[in-house]
N, C-alpha and C positions, 0 to 999 in steps of 0.2 A: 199253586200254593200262594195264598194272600195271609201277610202277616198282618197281626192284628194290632193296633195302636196300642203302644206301652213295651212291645215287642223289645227285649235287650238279644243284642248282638258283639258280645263282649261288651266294651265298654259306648256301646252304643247304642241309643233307645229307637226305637222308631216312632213317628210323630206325624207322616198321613202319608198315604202311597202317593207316586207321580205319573207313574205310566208303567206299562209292559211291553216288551220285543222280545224277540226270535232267541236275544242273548240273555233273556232275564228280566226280575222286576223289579223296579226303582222306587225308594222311597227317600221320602223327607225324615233326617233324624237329627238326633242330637249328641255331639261326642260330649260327653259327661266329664272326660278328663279334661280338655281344653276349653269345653264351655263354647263351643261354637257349634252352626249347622251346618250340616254334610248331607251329600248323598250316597245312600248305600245300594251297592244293587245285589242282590240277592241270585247266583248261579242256579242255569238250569244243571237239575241231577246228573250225572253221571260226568263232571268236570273229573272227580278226584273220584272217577270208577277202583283204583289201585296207590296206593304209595305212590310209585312212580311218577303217576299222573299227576297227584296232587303236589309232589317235588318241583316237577318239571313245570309248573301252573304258578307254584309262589315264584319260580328262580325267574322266571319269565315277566311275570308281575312286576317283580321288584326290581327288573332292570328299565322296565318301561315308567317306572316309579320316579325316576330319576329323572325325565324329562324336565325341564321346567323353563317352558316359554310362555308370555303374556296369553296367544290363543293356543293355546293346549288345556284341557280342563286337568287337572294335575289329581292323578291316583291319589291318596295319602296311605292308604295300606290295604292288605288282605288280610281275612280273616275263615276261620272252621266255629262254628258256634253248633255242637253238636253233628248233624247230618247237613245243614247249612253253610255253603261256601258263601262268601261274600267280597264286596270290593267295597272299599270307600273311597271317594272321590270327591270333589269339590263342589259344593254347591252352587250350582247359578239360575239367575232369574232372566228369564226373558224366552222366547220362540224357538222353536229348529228353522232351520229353512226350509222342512220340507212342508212346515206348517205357514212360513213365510208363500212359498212357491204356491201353495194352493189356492193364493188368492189372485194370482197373476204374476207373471215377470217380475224382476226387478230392474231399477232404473240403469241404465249402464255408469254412473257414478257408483252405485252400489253394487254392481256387477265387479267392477274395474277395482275397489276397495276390498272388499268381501274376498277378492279373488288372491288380491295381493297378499293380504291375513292370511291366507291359507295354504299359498303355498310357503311365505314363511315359515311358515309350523312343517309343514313338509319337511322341506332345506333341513332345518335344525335336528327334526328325529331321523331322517336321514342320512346325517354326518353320524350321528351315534349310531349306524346300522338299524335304525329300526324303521318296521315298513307299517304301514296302517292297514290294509289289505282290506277296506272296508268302509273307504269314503262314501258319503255320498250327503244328501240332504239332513237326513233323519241326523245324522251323526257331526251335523255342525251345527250350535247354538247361536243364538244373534240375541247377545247381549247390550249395552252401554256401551262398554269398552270394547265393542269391533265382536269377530268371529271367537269361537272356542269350538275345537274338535274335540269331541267325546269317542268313547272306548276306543283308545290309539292303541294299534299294536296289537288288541285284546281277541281281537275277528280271529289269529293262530293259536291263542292261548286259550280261548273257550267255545268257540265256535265247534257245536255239534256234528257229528256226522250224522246225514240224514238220505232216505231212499232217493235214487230222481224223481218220484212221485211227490216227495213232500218238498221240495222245489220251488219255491213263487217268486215274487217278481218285486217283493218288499221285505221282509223281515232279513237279517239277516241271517243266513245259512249256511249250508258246508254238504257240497255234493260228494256221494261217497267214493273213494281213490279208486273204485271197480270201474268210474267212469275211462278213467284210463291207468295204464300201467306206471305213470310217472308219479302221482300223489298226490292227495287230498283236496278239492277245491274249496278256497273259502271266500265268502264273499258274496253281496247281492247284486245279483242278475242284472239288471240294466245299468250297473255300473262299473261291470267288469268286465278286463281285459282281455281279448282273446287266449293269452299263453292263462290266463288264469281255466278258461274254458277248457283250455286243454289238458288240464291238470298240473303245466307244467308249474315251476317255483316261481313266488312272485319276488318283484327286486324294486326299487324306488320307480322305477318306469309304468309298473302296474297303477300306484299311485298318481302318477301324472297322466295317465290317460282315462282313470277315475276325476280324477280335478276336470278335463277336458268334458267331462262328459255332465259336470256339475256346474261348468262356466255355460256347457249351451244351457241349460236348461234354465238357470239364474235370467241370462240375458233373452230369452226367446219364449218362455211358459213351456216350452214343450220339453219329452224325454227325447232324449240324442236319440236313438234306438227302441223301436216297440216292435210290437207282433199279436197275432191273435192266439198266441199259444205259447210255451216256454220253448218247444221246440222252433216254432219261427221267429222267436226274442232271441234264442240263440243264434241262430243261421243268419238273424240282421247285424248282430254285433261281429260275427265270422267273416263277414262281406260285404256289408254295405256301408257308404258314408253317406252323413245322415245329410239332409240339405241345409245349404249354407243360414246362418244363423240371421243375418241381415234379409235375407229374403222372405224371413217371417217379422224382424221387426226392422223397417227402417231407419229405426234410430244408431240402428250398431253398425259400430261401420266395417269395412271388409278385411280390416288387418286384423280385426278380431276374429273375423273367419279362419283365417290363416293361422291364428296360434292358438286356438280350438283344432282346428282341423289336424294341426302336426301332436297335439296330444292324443289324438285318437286315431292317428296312423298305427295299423295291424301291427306290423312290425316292431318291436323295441326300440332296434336300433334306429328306426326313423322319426323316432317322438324327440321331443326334448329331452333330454339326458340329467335333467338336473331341474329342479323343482323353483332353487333359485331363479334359473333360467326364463323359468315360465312368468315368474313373479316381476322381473326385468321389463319384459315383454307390456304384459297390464299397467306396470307406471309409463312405460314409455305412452303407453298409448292415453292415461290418465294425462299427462303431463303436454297433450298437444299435437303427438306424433303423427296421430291419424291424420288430423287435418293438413296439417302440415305436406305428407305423403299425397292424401285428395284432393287439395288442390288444384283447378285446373288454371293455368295460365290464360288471364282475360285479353283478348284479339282485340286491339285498338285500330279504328279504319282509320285510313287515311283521309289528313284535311287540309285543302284548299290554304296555298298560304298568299294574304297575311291572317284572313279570317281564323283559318284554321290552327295558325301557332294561339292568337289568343283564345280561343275555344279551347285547346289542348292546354293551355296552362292553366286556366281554370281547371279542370278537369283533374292534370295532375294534382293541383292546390288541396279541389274537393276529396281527391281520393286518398292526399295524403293524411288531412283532417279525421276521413274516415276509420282510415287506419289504425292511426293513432287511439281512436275512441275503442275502438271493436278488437287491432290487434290481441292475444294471449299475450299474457307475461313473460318476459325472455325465461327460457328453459334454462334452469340453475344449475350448476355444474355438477358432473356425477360427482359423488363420494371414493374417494381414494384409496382401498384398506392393506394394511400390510403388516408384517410381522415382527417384532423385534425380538429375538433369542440373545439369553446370556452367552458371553463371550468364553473363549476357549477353557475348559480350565474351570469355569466356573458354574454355578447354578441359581436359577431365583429362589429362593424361599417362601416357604407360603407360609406367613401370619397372617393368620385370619383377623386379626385387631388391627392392622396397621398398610398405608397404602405405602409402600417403598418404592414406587416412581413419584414421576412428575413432570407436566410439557412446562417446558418456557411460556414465559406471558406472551412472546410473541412468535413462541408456534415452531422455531428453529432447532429447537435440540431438549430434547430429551435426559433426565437426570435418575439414574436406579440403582438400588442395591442387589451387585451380585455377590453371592458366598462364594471363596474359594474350598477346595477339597481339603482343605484343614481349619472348614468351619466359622472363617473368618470373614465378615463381612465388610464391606469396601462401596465406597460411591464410582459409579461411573460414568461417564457423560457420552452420547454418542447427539453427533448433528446429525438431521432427518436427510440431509444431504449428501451422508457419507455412508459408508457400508461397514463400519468397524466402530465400537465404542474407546472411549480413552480413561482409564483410570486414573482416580485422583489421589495423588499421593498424602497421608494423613489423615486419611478420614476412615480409619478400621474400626470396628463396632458400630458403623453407622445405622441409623435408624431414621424413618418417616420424611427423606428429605422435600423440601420445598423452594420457591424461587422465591427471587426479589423481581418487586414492581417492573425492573428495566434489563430482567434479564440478563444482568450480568452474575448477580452472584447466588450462593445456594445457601440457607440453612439447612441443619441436620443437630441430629442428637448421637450421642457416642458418650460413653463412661459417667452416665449421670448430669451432663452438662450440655446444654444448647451452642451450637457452633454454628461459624460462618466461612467460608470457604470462596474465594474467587472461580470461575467457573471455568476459567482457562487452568488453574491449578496453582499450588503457591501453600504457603502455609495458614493454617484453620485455625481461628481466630475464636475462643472461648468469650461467650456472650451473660452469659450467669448460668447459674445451677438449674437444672431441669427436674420435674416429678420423675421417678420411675414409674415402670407399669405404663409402657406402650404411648408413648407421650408420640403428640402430635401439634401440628402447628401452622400459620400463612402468617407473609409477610403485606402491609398497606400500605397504601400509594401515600400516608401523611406520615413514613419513616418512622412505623411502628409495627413490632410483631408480636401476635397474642400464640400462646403453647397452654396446655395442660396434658393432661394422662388419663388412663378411666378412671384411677382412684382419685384423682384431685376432686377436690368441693370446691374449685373457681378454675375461671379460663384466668390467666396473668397474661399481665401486657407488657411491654419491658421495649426501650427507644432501639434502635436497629444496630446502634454501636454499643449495647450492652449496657448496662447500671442493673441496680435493684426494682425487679420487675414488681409491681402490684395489680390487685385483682381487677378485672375490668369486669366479670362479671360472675356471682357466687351462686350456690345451691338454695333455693325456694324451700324451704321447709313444709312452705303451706300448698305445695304441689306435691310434698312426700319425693323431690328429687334426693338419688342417690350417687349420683353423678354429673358431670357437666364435662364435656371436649371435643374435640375435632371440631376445631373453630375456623372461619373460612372467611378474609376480609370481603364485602362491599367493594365495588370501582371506586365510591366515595371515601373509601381508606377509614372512615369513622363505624358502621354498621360493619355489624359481622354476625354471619350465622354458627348456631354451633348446636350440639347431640344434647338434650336435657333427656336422662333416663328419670324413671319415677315409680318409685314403689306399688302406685296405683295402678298402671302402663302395665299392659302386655309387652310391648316391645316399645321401641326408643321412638323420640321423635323430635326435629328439628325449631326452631325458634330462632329469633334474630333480637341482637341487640345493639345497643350505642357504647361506643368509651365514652361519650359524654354525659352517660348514666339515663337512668328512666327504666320504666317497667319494656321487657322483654318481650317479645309477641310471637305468641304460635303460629309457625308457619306448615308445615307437615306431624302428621300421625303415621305412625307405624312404618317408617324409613330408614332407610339408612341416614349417613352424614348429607350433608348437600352442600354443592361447588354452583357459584352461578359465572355462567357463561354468556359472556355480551354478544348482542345480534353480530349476524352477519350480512353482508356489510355492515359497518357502523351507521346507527340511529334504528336499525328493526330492533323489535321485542326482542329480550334475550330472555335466557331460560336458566330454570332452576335445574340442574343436575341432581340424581336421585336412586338409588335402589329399592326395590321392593318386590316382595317372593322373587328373588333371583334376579330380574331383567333390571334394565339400566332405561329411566324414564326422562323425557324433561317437558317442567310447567314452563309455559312461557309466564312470563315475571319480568314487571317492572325494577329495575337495581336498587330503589327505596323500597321497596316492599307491597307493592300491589300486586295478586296476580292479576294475571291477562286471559286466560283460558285455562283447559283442562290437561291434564297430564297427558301425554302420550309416550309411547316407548322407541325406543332408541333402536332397538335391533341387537342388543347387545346382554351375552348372557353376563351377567355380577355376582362374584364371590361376595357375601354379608353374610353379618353374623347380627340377628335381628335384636338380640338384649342388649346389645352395646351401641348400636348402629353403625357399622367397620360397612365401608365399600371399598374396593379398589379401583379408581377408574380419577382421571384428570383432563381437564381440558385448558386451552389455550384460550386469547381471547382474537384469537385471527382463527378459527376453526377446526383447532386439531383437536380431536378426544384421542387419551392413551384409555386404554382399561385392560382388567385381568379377568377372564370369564372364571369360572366353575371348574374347580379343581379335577385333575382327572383320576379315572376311579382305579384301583388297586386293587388286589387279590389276598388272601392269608394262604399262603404254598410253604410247603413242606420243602425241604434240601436236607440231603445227605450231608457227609461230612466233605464231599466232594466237590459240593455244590449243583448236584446233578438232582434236580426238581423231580419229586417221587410222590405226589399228590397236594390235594390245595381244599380249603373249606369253605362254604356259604359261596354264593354268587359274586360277580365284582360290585363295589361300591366304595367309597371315600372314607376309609378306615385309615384312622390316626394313632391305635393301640394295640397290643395285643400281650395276653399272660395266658401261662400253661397253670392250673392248679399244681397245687405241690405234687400229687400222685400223679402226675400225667395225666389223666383220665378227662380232664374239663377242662377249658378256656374260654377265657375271659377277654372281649372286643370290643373297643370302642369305636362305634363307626359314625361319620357324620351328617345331617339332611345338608343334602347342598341348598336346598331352597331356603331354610334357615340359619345354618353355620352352625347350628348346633349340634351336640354330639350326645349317640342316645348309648348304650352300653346293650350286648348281648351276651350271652352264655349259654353254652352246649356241651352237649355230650359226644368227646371225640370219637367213641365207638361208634353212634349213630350220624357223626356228622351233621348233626343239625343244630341249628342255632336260633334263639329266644328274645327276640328282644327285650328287654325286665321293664316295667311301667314303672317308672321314677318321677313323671312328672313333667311340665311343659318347662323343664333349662335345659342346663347344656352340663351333662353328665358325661365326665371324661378320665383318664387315665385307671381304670380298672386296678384292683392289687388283691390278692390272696392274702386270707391270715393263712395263717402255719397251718391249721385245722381243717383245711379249705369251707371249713363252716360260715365264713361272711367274706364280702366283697369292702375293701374301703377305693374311696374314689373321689374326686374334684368335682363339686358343684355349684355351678354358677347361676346366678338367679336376675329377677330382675332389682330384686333386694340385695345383695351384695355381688362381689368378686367369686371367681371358685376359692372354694373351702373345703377342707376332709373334713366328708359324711362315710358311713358304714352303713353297710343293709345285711341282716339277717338271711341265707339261702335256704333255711329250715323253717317253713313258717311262710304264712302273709306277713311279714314285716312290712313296715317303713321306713325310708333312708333316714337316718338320724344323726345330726350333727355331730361331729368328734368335738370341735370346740366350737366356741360362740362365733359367728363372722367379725373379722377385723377390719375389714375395708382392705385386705392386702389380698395379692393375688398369693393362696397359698395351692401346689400342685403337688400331688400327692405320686410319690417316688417309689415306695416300698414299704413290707411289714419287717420288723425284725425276727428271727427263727423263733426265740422265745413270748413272742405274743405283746412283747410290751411297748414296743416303740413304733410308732408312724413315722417312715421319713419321708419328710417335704421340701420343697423346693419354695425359699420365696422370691418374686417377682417384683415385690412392689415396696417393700419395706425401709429403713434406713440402713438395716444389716442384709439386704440383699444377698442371697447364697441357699447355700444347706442348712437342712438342720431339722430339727425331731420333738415330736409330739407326747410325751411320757404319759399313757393309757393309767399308769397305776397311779402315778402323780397330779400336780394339778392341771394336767388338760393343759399345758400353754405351750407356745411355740417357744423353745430353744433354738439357736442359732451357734452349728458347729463349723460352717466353713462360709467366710462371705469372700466379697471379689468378685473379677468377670471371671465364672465361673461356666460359661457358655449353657446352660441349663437349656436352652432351647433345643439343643437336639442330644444333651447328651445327660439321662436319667442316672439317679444314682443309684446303686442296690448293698445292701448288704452284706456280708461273706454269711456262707452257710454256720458258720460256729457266732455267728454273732459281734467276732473282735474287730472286726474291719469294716467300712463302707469303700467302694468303687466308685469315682467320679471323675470327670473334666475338670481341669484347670487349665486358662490362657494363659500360657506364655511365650513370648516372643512372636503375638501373632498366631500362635499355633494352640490348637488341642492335643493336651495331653492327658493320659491315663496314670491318673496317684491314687494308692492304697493310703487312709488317712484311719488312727486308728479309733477305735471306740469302747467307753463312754466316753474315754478322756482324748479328743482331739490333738494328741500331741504329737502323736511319730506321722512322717508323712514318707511314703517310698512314691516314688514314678514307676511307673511300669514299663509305659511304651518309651519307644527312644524317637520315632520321628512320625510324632502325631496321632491320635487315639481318639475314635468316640463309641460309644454304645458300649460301656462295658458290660458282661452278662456271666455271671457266677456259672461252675457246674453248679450239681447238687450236694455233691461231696466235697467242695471246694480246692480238689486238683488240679480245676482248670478256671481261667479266666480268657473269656472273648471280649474281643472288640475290632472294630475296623478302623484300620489304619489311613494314614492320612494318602499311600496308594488307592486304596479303597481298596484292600484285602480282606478275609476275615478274619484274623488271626488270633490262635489258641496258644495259651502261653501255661505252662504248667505252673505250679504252685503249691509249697508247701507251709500251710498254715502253723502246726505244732511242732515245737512250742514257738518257734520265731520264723517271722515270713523268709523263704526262701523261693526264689523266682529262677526258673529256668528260661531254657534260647526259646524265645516265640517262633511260631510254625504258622507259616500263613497253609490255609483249607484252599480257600478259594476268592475268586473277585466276586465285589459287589457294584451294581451300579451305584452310582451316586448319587443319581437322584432317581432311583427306584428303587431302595431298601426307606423306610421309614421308621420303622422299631423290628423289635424280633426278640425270641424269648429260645429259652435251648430245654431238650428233656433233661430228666435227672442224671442222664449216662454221658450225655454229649453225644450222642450219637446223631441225633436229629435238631434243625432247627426250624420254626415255625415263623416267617416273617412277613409284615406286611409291603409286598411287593407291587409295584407303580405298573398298570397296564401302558402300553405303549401310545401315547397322546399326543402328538406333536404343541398344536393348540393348548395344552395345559401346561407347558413350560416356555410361555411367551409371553409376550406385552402385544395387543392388537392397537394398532396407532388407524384412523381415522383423518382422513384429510377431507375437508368440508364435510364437518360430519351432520350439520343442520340439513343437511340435503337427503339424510335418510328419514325424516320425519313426513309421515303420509297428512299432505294436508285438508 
């Protein structure tokens, strides 16, 4: 089947074919909604022979979707266009290798490179469980920016079954499970592993004796394994090892042999066990190793003395001269990596807008926000030296902390005001008033510190002992910016870089400027924030810090603002949110990087009143939301792309279990809410035009999302519908009345404000009562969340609910009951009698919840059931990864 040019595949046009294989036909198109070109490839028939097939094909898709490393070509979705399965994927320019290899070997620099790239990519989809089962030449691209693996993962999810007769020795294929009693082979022929031959299951090991068998052939022109038939291609790969790789080219030397040769040991258990491992292996030997190992020690004769001492020290003289010219570069220290987990008791948080660590400028200790289980957030400090952190007394609600030039002391933000704090601990010293709305901030070496927020229109600058800060630098009109923050001093204390967003922009991008004023200078497109990090040792190139789709890059960069070369990648996955530019990751300037990868993914599961899990919906993925329609029958998810931080919105049908994602557009589409009617969705939308805002879409109809009110520059988040259809309640974020408060649909569209204060809104949504007289929300006090019935329209009576600690509270539907979890982390049902005057009964704890694996959750109309979005088990997603000499993981 050849589609013809103009060809639409949902919202995807086709624009000229690129090739065909064994898995399908690829073309060049264009996504119409984002305005960029992709590649689609088009499934051979009988992927989605059944329901099932085609369930079990998206669920599969869209976990391998998730990926997102520098060399991995990155799925972007699946699609059904009539009788048409399709993938979309990433477009890229440039060779396969298999198109590279046919013109001869490649060099052993690019063998040794090429090789490392790949098995990276390995290692990473690896740790998520997922296996490639179908490496080989064809299926790695040789771009600009290094290697990119195509259809990862996709060899089990659409790989045909075919006769042993249709069998060959290229496309890829899938021998049918009659070969043997154990199951299905998939995978092309001269790059697979015995146990795959065998039918048996493949596991990351399969993969690395595929890498093995792609490193000989890279470095030597030849295939590891042939034959003059499929049947003696097999019987060579069942038996034979193939000849050493050096003995067809002299140039490679023999320790290459050896870590080829253990990748393609029959046995599993005698390969490399880790893909990492393999990758270890190629820099060692990029970095010197070999030679170093072949060396052979030069027999000096012996000489006549006195002739002979002076002959001999000439000689040493000459050879040491020689040395010196010719020796390799001293071998730089490995990289160090390790873990930092919140302390007992507590958990990190994940703001997507805000980094809540920080290393010292000189590399010694470490500064983060952990939350304790009643919500409250605290700085704490751990030395890299020590194995316990120490909490700083004074600093609760803290936010975005940062160091000072000399390492001894912190800023941070808490209750609207910029503070400073001694690092040993002592009392917090208030600097001036701060923006709301996710304010961030660095301190410079000439005893000045610049802060702003997203919504600010200037970065301000304000002396390190506090005064009236003024702007150092404002929003470009004639650039169409609609923001300006995350500002980041210069070594020279005067420059500083920081996030210009712009209405014109797709996504954000970095710029540098002076306190001593002058025009600004673009320095990055389409980034996150950037931190520059001075060489190491002092006086080499240092380098700009950076995110982009996901990974963590650095330019090397002059510290006035030259670059020096081209970007390369860190090795390191990065949570960002690309319309703001939010990274999490920090460096030292003696070589420590902290950073936070890629949030871990969660599940929507079902629990009894018991807590005993009794079914779950959609595949796992980074879901931040979840609403039950008023009739039970539909629910509403928001779920997030980790590669962009943004959040797109689904809806299904709970009878069918499937779920939709709704075309809203390229923002960040979040906290989903039912009218009464379940006729429309209202929801938080965030652009590159303003902050999130309640917009509402139409479920009847092609509709379009359409603003509830005009955008204000304030971060407004959308909480809940009132029963009778009239009121939005919102949460704002960023305003001077910080708090709750409500949207009047019949009136005029503006934002009221019924309760302000630290009102913890970050994890604890407000809702309604089912009669409409009450709303359910957090209030801090004493440190703590609690649960207050405050009443409505007129905010005047207020009841507390919980007695020791309260977040998430969530109505029945007949307002007999009220949940919420407790500051044990229980979930506790507290009955309730609305008419005519609130009446509260003894709260009943169901069951425990983790506390940092419940995220939101929604209950049926009976209480009988609850739907929450539940945190799959990640270790890595509830850490700080700390980096010790981390310029030594940059492939040079």
């Amino acid at each position: 089947m050849t589609l013809p040019i103009g060809t639409k595949l949902g919202p995807y046009e086709v624009v000229a074919p690129l090739g065909a294989g064994g898995m399908g036909e690829v073309y060049k198109a264009r996504d119409t909604r984002l305005e960029r070109t992709v590649a689609v490839k088009v499934l051979p028939s009988g992927v989605s022979s059944t329901p099932e097939a085609r369930q079990r094909f998206e669920r599969e898709a869209r976990t391998i979707s998730k990926l997102s490393h520098p060399h991995i070509c990155a799925l972007h979705d699946v699609g059904r266009e009539g009788e048409i399965e399709y993938l979309v994927m990433e477009y890229l320019e440039g060779e396969t290798l298999a198109e590279r290899l046919a013109k001869g070997a490649l060099s052993l620099e690019q063998t040794l490179r090429y090789g490392q790239q790949i098995a990276d990519a390995l290692d990473k989809a690896h740790r998520r469980g997922i296996v490639h089962r179908d490496l080989k030449p064809g299926n790695v691209m040789l771009t600009k920016s290094g290697v990119k693996l195509l259809d990862f993962g996709l060899a089990k999810v659409i790989g045909p079954e075919v006769s042993p007769s249709e069998l060959t020795s290229n496309p890829t294929a899938a021998a049918p499970s009659a070969l043997t009693q154990e199951g299905t082979l998939l995978g092309t022929l001269p790059y697979m592993a015995p146990e795959q031959l065998e039918g048996k299951e493949a596991d990351a090991r399969t993969d690395i004796f595929a890498l093995g068998a792609t490193l000989y052939e890279m470095v030597s022109g030849h295939k590891a394994f042939s034959g003059s038939s499929r049947a003696s291609l097999i019987s060579s790969i069942l038996r034979d090892d193939p000849r050493p790789a050096s003995q067809i080219e002299p140039t490679s030397p023999a320790v290459l042999d050896r870590v080829i040769g253990r990748c393609l040991a029959k046995d599993p258990e005698r390969r490399w066990q880790s893909a990492a491992d393999v990758g270890l292996e190629l820099d060692w030997i990029a970095r010197g190793g070999a030679e170093r190992v072949e060396a052979e020690p030069r027999v000096v004769p012996r000489l006549r003395w006195p002739i002979g001492l002076t002959v001999a020290a000439v000689l040493v003289a000459a050879l040491a001269v020689l040395y010196a010219a010719r020796r390799p570069a001293a071998a730089t220290a490995p990289p160090i990596r390790f873990s930092i987990r919140a302390p007992q008791g507590t958990h990190f948080p994940w703001v997507r807008t805000q980094s809540l660590f920080a290393v010292s400028p000189d590399g010694q200790r470490i500064v983060f926000v952990a939350r304790s289980e009643n919500a409250r957030d605290n700085l704490w400090v751990r030395a890299l030296s020590q194995l316990s952190a120490v909490a700083l007394g004074g600093t609760e609600g803290a936010a975005a902390p940062f160091w000072s030039p000399d390492s001894r002391s912190i800023a941070f933000f808490a209750d609207g005001k910029l503070k400073r704090i001694d690092a040993e601990g002592g009392p917090s010293v208030t600097l001036c008033d701060a923006p709301p709305g996710y304010p961030s901030g660095s301190w410079g070496s000439q005893h000045a510190i610049l802060f702003s927020a997203l919504t600010s229109d200037a970065v301000e600058v304000v002396a390190e002992g506090g005064g009236s800060p003024r702007p150092a630098v404002r929003l470009d009109p004639a650039r169409q910016e609609v923001g300006v923050s995350y500002p980041s001093f210069l070594p020279d204390g005067r420059h500083f870089l920081y996030v210009a967003r712009s209405a014109a922009e797709k996504q954000a991008g970095v710029r540098m400027a002076s306190l001593d004023g002058g025009e600004s200078v673009p320095l990055l497109s389409n980034s996150s924030r950037a931190e520059y990090a001075p060489g190491v040792p002092p006086g080499r190139t240092g380098y700009l810090l950076f995110a982009r789709d996901g990974a963590l890059f650095a330019q090397p960069f002059e510290s006035r603002g030259r670059p020096a070369g081209n970007p390369v990648p860190v090795g390191q996955d990065i949570w960002q949110h690309v319309l703001i530019g939010s990274g999490p990751f920090s460096a030292s300037s003696t070589g420590v990087l902290a950073a936070r990868g890629q949030s871990g993914l969660s599940r929507l599961v079902w629990y009894d009143r018991a807590g005993k899990e009794i079914g779950s919906l959609e595949s796992p993925g980074v879901f931040d939301g979840v609403r039950l329609s008023p009739d039970d029958r539909q629910v509403a998810a928001s779920r997030v792309d980790p590669r962009t931080g943004l959040d797109d919105i689904l809806v299904g049908d709970l009878a069918r279990q499937v779920l939709t994602r709704l075309d809203l557009g390229p923002n960040d589409n979040g906290r989903p809410h039912w009218s009464p009617d379940g006729a429309r969705l209202t929801f938080s939308v965030g652009s590159r035009r303003h902050p999130p805002t309640p917009y509402w879409i139409s479920l009847r109809g092609a509709g379009s999302p359409e603003p509830i009110i005009r955008p204000t520059g304030e971060v407004l988040l959308v909480e809940d519908w009132s029963p009778d259809g009239r009121y939005i309640l919102v949460g704002d974020l960023s305003g001077s009345g910080t708090g709750h408060g409500v949207i009047d649909l019949e009136g005029e569209r503006k934002f009221r404000l019924l309760v302000g204060g630290n009102i913890g809104l970050a994890e604890a949504q407000a809702q309604f009562s089912p009669d409409g007289r009450w709303i359910a929300l957090c209030l801090i006090e004493g440190g703590r969340s609690e649960i207050y019935l405050i009443s409505f329209p007129k905010p005047g009576e207020r009841i507390r609910v919980s007695a020791n600690g309260g977040l998430l509270p969530r109505w029945r539907r007949d307002g007999r009951e009220l949940y919420y979890v407790s500051a044990e982390n229980q979930l506790m049902a507290m009955p309730v009698h609305l008419d005519p005057d609130v009446r509260l009964g003894a709260p009943r704890s169901l069951f425990r919840v983790d506390p940092s694996g419940w995220r939101e959750y929604d209950v049926t109309a009976g209480g009988e059931r609850f739907l929450a979005v539940a945190n799959l088990p990640a270790p890595d997603a509830d850490a700080i990864t700390v980096v010790v000499n981390w310029p030594a993981l940059i492939r040079p």
